[in-house]
C-alpha positions in Angstrom: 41.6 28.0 46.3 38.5 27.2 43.9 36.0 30.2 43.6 33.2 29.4 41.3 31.0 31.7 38.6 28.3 31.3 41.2 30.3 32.6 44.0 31.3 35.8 42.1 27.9 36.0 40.6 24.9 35.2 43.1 20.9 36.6 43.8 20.7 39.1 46.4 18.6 41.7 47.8 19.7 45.4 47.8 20.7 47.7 48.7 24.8 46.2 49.5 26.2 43.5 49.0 28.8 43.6 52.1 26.2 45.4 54.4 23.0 44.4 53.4 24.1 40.9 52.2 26.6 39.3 54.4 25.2 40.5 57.0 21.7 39.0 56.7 24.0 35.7 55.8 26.3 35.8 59.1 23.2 36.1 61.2 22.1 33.1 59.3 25.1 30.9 59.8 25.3 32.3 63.7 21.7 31.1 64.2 22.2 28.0 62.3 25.6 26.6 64.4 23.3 27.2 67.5 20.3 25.3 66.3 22.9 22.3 65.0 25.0 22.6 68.6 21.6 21.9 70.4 22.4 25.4 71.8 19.1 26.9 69.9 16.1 26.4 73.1 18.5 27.9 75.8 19.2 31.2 74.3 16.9 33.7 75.5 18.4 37.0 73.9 21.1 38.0 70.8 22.9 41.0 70.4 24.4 42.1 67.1 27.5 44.3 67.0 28.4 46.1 64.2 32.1 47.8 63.3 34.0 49.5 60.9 32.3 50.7 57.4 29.1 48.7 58.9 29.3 50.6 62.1 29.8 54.0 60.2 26.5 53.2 57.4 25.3 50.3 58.0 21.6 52.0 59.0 21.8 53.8 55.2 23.2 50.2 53.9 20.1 48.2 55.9 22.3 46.5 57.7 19.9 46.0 60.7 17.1 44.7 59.2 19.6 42.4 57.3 20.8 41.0 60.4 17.2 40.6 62.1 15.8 38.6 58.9 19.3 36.4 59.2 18.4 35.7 63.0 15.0 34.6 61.6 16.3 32.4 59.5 16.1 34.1 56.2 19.1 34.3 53.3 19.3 37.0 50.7 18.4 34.7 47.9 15.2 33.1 48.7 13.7 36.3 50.8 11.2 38.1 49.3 12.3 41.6 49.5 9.0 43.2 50.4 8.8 41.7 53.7 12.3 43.0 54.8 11.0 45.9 56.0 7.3 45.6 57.2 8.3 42.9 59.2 11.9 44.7 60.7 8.9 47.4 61.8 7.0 44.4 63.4 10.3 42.9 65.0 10.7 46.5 67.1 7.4 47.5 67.6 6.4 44.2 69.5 9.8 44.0 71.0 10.1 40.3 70.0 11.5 38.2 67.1 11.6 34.3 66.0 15.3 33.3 66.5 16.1 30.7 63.2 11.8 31.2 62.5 10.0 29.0 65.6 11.4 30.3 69.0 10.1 33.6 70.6 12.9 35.9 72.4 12.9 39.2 73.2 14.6 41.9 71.3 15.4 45.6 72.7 16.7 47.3 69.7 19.0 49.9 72.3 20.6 46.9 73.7 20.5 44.2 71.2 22.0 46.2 68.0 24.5 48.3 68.2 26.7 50.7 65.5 29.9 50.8 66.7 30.6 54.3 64.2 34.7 54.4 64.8 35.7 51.0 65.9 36.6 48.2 63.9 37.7 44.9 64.4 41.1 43.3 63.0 40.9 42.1 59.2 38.3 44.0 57.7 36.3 47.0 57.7 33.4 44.9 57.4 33.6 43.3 61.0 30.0 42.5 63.0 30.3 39.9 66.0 26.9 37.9 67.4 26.4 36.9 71.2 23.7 34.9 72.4 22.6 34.9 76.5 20.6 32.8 78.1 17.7 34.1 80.7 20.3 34.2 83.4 22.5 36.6 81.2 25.2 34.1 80.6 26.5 33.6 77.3 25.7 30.7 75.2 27.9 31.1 72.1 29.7 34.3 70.7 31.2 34.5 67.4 33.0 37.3 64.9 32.1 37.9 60.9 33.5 39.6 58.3 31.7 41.0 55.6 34.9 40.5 52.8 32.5 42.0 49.6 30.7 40.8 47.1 28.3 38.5 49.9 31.2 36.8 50.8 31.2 36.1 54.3 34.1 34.4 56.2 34.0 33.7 60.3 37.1 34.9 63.0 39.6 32.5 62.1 40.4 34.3 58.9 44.0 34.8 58.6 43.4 37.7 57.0 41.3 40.4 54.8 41.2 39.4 51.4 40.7 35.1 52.5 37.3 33.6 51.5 36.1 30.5 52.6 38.6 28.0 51.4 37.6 25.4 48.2 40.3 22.6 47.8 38.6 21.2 44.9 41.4 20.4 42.0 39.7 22.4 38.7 41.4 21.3 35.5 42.7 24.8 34.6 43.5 26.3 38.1 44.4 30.4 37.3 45.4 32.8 39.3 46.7 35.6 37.4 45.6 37.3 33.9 49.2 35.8 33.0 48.4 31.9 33.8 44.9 32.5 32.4 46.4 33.6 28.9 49.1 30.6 29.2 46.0 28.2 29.2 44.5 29.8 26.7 47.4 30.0 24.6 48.7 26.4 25.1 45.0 24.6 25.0 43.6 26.6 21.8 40.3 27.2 24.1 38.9 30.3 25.1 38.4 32.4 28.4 34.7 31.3 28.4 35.8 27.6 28.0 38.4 27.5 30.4 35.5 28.8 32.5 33.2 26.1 31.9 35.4 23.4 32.2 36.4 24.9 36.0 33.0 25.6 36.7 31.7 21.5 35.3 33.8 20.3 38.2 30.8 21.5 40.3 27.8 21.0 38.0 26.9 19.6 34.3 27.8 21.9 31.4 24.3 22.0 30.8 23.3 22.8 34.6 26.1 25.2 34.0 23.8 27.1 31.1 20.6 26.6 33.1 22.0 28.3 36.1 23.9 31.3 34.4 20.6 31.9 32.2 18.5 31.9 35.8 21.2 34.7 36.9 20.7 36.9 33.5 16.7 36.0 33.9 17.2 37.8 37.2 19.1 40.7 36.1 16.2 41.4 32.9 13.7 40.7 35.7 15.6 43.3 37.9 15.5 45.7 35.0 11.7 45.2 34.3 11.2 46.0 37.7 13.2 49.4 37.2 11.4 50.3 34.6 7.9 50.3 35.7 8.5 51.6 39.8 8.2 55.2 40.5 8.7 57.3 43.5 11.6 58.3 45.7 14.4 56.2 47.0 14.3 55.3 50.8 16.6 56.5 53.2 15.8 60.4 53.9 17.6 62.1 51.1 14.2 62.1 48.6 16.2 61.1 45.9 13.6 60.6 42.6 13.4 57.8 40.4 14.2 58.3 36.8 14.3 54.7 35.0 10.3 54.8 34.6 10.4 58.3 33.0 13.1 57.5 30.6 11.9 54.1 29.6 8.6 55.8 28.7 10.6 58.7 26.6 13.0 55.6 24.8 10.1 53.3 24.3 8.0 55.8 22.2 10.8 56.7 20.4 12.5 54.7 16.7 16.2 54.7 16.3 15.4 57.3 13.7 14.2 60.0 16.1 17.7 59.2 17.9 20.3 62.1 16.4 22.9 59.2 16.0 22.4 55.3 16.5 25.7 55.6 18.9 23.5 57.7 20.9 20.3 55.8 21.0 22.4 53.2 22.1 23.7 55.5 25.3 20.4 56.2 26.3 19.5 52.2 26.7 22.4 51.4 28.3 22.2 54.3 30.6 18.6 53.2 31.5 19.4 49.6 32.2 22.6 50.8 34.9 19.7 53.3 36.1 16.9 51.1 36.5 19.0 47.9 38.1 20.8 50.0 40.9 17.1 51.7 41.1 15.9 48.8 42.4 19.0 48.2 44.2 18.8 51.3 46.7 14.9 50.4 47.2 15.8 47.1 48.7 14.7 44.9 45.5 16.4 41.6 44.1 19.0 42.0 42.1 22.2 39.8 41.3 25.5 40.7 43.0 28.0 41.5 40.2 29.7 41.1 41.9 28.3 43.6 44.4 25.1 45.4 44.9 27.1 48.9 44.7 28.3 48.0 41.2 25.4 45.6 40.5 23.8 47.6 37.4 27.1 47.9 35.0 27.3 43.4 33.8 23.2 43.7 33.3 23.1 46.9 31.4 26.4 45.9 29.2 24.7 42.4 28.5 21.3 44.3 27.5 23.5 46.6 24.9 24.7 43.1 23.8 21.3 41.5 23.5 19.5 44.4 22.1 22.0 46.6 20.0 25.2 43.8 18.9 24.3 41.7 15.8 23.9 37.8 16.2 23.5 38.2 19.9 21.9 35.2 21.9 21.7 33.3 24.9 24.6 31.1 24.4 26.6 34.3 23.6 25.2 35.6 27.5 26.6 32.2 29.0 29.6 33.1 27.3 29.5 36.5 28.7 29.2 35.8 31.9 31.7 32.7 32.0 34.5 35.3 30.8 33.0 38.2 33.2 33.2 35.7 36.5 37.1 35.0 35.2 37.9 38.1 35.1 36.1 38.8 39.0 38.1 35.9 40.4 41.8 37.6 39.4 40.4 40.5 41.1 38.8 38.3 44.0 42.0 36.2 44.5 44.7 39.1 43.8 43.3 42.5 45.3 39.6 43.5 46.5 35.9 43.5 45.5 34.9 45.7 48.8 34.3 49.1 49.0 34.9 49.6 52.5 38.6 47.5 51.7 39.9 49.8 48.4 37.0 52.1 47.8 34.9 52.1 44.8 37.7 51.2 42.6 36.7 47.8 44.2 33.2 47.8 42.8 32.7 49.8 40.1 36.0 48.9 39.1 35.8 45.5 39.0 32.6 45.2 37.6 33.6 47.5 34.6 36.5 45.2 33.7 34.0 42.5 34.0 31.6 43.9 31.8 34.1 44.9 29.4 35.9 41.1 29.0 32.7 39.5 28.6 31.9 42.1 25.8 34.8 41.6 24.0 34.3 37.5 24.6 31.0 37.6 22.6 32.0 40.3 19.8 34.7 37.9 18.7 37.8 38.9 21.1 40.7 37.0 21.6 41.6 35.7 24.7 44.8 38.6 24.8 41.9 41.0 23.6 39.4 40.1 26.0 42.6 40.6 29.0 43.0 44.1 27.1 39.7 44.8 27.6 39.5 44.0 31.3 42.6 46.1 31.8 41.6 49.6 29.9 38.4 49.0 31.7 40.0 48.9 35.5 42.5 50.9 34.6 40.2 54.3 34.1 38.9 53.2 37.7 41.9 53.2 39.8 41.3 56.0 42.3 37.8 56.1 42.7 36.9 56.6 46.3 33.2 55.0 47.8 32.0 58.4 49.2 28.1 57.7 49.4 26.4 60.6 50.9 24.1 60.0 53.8 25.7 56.6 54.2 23.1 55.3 51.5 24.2 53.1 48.1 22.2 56.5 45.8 24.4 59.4 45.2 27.0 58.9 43.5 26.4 55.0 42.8 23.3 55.3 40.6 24.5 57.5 38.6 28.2 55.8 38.5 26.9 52.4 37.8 25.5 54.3 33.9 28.8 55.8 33.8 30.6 52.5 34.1 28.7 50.6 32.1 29.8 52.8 28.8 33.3 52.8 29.6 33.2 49.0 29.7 32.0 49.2 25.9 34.5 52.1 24.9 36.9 49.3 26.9 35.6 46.3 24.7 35.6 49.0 21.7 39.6 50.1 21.8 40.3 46.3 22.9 38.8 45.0 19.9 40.3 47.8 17.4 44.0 46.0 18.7 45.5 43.1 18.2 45.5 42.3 22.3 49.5 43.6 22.7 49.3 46.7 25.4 51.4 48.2 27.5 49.9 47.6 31.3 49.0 44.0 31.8 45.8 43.1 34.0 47.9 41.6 36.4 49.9 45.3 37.1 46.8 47.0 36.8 45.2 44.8 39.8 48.5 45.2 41.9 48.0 48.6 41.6 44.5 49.0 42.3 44.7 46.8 45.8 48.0 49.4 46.5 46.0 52.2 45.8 43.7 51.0 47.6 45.3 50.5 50.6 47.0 54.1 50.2 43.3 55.2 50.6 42.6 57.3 53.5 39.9 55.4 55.2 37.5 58.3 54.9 37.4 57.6 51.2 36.3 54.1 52.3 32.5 53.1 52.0 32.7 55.5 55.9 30.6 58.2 54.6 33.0 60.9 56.3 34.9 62.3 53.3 33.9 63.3 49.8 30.5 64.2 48.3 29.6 62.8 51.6 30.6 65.4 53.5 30.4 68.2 51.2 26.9 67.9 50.3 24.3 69.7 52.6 21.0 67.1 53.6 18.0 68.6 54.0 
């Protein structure tokens, strides 16, 4: 099995990866077998069937409209985000859409979408199926999905949860554990972020390589820009208000000497950037998936500390960053779970802090058995952490989590750095245990919104 940087690491639009996502991309690859079966001109009505954690939030996740812009013909990464939901408005008012973007059916949303709240299908929490009638009622084609995390979408003949769409291609330094990835590092002389990029110039040049992970980081600055400058309050009912604009007004008119320590200053930032990315997140904007949407804010705001606040930072050292952060996803990919609605927010948040905290440690001048350490401590002070998003909506606690996160992956980097890479729990253990954990869960703790904060906060 081959997973690529690109696969871990992709452009989206919020506000989840799994439910806003996949979704939109299993409509897409529904519509698209029809149109390529010569099934397309005979199909006269779709319905969309949602289970599990997409059942139980997927209206909070926008899983609906995700589904209705697949069935258009859309995919997360080339939609423009502010036509999601002025045209999912259009879709239900006329009572009509354009299956794969040319042909006219009709669309009853009581009928033709539908949240199954407390049923889910075998695999994964993250189950939708798609059936397609023609004007007689008879069905054309029917197919099953499964949302597996992280945009990864994978059809009904998965064998089970945690399979992606299978990659034969023969890399040059095949890993599958922290252990193997340390043995090639060890016997080869090269680093994380060059075992990486030889893997990843199987598929592309090394200098496409560059072009393409600096397109991703322009996304994630352009994500924060965004976060920065829009106001208001977050869709979705609970009126939650925007803070990144407000703060990055306060930090902007402000030295480092009007800071009481630089240490500090530098909390602010990074707090801001997790703020502002998953902002923009729960409003629906682009974003990359890092390797979710839920935990999307904690690799961009630890590469802004790097940019902005580590000396002799640069944009080789952000390739670097993110060929070491994608390493680290894969282990967690291939060994346990990136899915919320699979092992809780451990998943996410989780993962994307031991990401975050490798690639850190890559580009400060860690060793490869430094840069595992930091991966480790950074997971490790995860395991446990439930997905419990009240209202069913990717706001409270994820925002707020994503800041969080993001300055435990530097502490992580930080206490790495300060050893000599020899620690007591090895990556590998601390990813057994999370998927264990994990599956210990109750599944109320799981991305269901029917335990937690979620229950014990009173909407008004």
């Amino acid at each position: 099995m081959a997973i690529s940087l690109f696969d871990m690491l992709k452009v989206g639009i919020g506000p989840s990866s799994s439910h806003t996502v996949g979704p939109m991309k299993a409509a897409h690859v529904f519509v698209t077998a029809l149109k390529d079966l010569g099934l397309l001109e005979r199909v006269a009505r779709v319905q969309s069937q949602l289970y599990g954690s997409l059942g139980a939030t997927g209206m909070g996740h926008g899983s609906g409209s995700a589904v209705l812009m697949g069935l258009e013909g859309h995919l997360p990464d080339s939609i423009d985000p502010a036509i999601v939901q002025p045209r999912y408005s259009e879709i239900v008012g006329l009572a009509q859409m354009m299956l794969a973007g040319h042909q006219r059916i009709d669309y009853d949303e009581r009928q033709d979408l539908i949240y199954h709240r407390k049923e889910s299908l075998p695999f994964h929490a993250n189950g939708m199926s798609f059936t397609a009638f023609d004007a007689a009622g008879e069905v054309v084609s029917e197919r099953i999905y499964y949302s597996v995390g992280g945009g990864f979408v994978v059809d009904e003949t998965a064998a089970g949860a945690d399979r992606i769409v299978e990659d034969l291609t023969l890399l040059p330094y095949p890993f599958r554990t922290g252990a193997e990835l340390l043995k090639i590092c060890q016997e080869t002389g090269l680093s994380i972020a060059e075992v990486m990029l030889k893997n990843e110039s199987i598929w592309r040049s090394e200098e496409q390589v560059r072009t393409e992970i600096l397109q991703l980081w322009q996304v994630m600055q352009e994500c924060v820009d965004n976060g920065t400058r829009n106001e208001g309050v977050l869709p979705g009912g609970l009126k939650v208000k925007r803070r990144a604009a407000a703060l990055y007004r306060d930090l902007k008119n402000r030295t480092r000497m009007d800071m009481i320590t630089p240490s500090l200053g530098a909390l602010d930032w990074v707090n801001l950037y997790a703020l502002a990315v998953n902002e923009e997140n729960a409003a629906g904007g682009r974003m990359v998936t890092a390797p979710t949407n839920g935990a999307a804010g904690i690799i961009p705001a630890v590469l802004h500390y790097y940019i902005h606040f580590c000396p002799n930072s640069d944009e080789d050292g952000v390739v670097r960053f993110l060929l070491t952060a994608a390493a680290i996803g894969i282990l967690f990919k291939i060994n346990a779970s990136i899915s919320g609605a699979e092992v809780g927010c451990q998943g996410e948040v989780g993962s994307a802090c031991a990401m975050a905290a490798a690639g850190l440690a890559e580009v400060t001048g860690g060793t490869p058995a430094q840069v595992e350490n930091a991966a480790e401590i950074g997971m490790e002070h995860n395991l446990g952490l439930t997905c419990d998003p009240i209202g069913g909506l990717v706001q409270v606690p994820c925002i707020e989590r994503n800041a969080m996160a993001s300055m435990k992956a530097i502490n992580a980097a930080s206490l790495a750095l300060r050893g000599d890479g020899e620690h007591f729990v090895s990556l590998d253990k601390v990813i057994r245990t999370m998927k264990e954990t994990g599956r210990d869960m109750l599944d109320k703790y799981k991305e269901t919104s029917r335990g937690g904060l979620a229950v014990n906060i009173i909407e008004c």
